[in-house]
C-alpha positions, -999 to 999 in steps of 0.1 A, spaced: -755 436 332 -729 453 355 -696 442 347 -682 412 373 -706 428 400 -728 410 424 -754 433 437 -766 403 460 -780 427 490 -810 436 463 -840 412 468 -848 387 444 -875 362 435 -854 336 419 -820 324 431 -792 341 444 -766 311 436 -777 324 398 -759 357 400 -726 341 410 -728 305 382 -735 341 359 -703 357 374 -680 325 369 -689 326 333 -676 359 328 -644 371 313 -621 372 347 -613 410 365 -603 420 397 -636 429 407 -646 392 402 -615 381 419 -625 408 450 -661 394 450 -647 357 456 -654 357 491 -691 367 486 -694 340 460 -678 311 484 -708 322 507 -735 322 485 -723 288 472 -719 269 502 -755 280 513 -768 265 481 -785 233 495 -800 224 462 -764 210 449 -747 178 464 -717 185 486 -695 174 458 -706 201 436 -707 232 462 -673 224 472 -655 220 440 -675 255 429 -661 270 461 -624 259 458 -626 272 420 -641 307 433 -611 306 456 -584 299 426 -600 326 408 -592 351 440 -556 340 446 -543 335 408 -527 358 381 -554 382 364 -536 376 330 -531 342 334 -572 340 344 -578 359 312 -559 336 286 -573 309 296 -607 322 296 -599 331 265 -583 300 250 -614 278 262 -640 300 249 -623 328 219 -614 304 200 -636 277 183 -673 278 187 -679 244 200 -683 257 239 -699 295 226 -721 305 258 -748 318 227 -777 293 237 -795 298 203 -761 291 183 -759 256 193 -796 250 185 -807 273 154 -770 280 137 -777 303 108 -812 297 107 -835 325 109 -854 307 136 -821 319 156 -831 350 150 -869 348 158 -857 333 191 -837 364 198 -868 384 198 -888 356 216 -863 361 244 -861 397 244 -900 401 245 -897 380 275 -867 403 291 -892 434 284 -921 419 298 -900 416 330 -886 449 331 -850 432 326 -831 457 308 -802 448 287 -765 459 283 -764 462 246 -730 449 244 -743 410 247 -769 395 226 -799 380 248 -787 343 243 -749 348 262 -760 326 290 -742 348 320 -766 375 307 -796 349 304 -787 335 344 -792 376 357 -822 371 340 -835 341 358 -818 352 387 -846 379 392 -872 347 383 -896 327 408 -887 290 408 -913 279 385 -901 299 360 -864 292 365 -874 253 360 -890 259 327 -861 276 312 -834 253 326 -856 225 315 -858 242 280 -821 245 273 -807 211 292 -793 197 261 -774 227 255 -764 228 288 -752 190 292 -734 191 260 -716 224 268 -706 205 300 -691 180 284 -671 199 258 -660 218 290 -648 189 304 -630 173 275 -604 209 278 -606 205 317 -619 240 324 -630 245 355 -663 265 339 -677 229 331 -692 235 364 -715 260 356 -737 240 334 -733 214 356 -751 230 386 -775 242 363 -783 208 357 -783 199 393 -808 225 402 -831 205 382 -817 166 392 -804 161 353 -769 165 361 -768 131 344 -779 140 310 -744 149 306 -735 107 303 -750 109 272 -726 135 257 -694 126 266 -686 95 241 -701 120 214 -678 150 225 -643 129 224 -655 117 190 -655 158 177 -629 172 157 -616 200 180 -623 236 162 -600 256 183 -571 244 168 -546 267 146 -559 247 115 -596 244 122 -597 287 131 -580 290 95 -602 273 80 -633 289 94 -617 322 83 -613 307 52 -646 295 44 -666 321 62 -688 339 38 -722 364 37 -743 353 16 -762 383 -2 -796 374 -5 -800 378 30 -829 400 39 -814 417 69 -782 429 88 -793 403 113 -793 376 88 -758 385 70 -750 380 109 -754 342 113 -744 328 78 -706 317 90 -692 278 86 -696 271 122 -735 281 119 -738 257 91 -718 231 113 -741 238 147 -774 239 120 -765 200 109 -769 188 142 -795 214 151 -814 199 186 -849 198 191 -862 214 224 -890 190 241 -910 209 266 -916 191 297 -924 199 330 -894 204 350 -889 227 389 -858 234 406 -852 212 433 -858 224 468 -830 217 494 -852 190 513 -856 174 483 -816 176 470 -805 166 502 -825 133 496 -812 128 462 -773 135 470 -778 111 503 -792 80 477 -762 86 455 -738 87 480 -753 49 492 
């Protein structure tokens, strides 16, 4: 994945709006600030999300373009550096330490091969701007099925978003719009005020504190996920239902947005 750059002119099978939802999710530079006007565009031609949506996306794109790099870079890295609660690892917030998290890795990356979707090896094949190139280069049947696999992640990482009013709660959000579950994020909100936040001074010390490998691991990769926030994320490890789910097409999103709307 090329660092904050769009490559939009190269055709694609999936959808374009993809590339930039994977760009907003990225650590801010000032090629992502530069590419703000490409991003507005793709947006607002987005007919699958409600008015609502494209708009607030477009004024955030345009934020991004006219504020302080530093200032765009401390945040990002106060809302997702520290704490684990909003990490953009899918398979954290679902396996933990498990070893399933692990298996899942290499379920993912034996999908990315089969593809021809090479990876940077500087992200693991779970950080979800990484996962969106990927389905970015997906037809829409396929792009269904994996939003449709990871919408629980998705709502609940909106929420938590949300509850430290970053902007990059609308990410997940029009993820879930693609597919008409934006409102699976309801049931997460009452559950996300109730959390002890983890990105406090306190709560970071006492991961450190607590954080610990436990030697009968039988791999690198294993010694990898044994940390107190994995045991956290595995006690209220989700379980992924498969159902059939598509992305909407724009005929049918511009129906849905006008019956909310009345």
């Amino acid at each position: 994945m090329t660092e904050a750059a769009l490559e939009m002119a190269e055709p694609c099978l999936g959808l374009r709006s993809l590339r930039v939802l994977a760009r907003l999710l990225d650590y801010p530079t000032a090629p992502l600030q530069a590419a703000a006007g490409e991003m507005i565009e793709i947006l607002d031609g987005e007919r699958r999300l409600s008015p609502t949506l494209r708009t607030a996306l477009m004024d955030w794109c345009q934020r991004l373009h006219e504020a302080d790099l530093m200032e765009l870079q401390a945040e990002y890295v106060a809302v997702f550096d520290k704490g684990r609660a909003t990490s953009l690892l899918l398979f954290e917030h679902v396996h933990g330490e498990s070893r399933d998290r692990g298996q899942a890795m290499v379920d993912l990356m034996n999908e990315y091969n089969a593809a021809g979707f090479e990876l940077d090896a500087r992200e693991l094949p779970d950080y979800l701007p990484l996962f969106l190139e990927y389905l970015s280069t997906c037809p829409e049947a396929e792009i269904g099925r994996w939003l449709g696999e990871i919408r629980h992640i998705l709502a609940l990482l909106t929420a938590r978003l949300e509850e430290r009013n970053a902007d990059h709660a609308l990410v997940p959000l029009a993820l879930l719009a693609l597919i008409g579950a934006d409102g699976d994020v309801d049931a997460h909100r009452p559950e996300v005020q109730a959390e002890t936040p983890d990105d406090t001074p306190e709560a970071l010390d006492a991961v450190w504190e607590e954080e610990a490998v436990r030697f009968s691991a039988e791999s690198d990769q294993d010694c990898a996920l044994q940390s107190a926030e994995g045991r956290r994320l595995a006690e209220r490890k989700n379980v992924t239902h498969s159902e059939a789910v598509r992305v909407l097409d724009p005929a049918s999103a511009d129906a849905r947005h006008q019956g909310d709307q009345s």
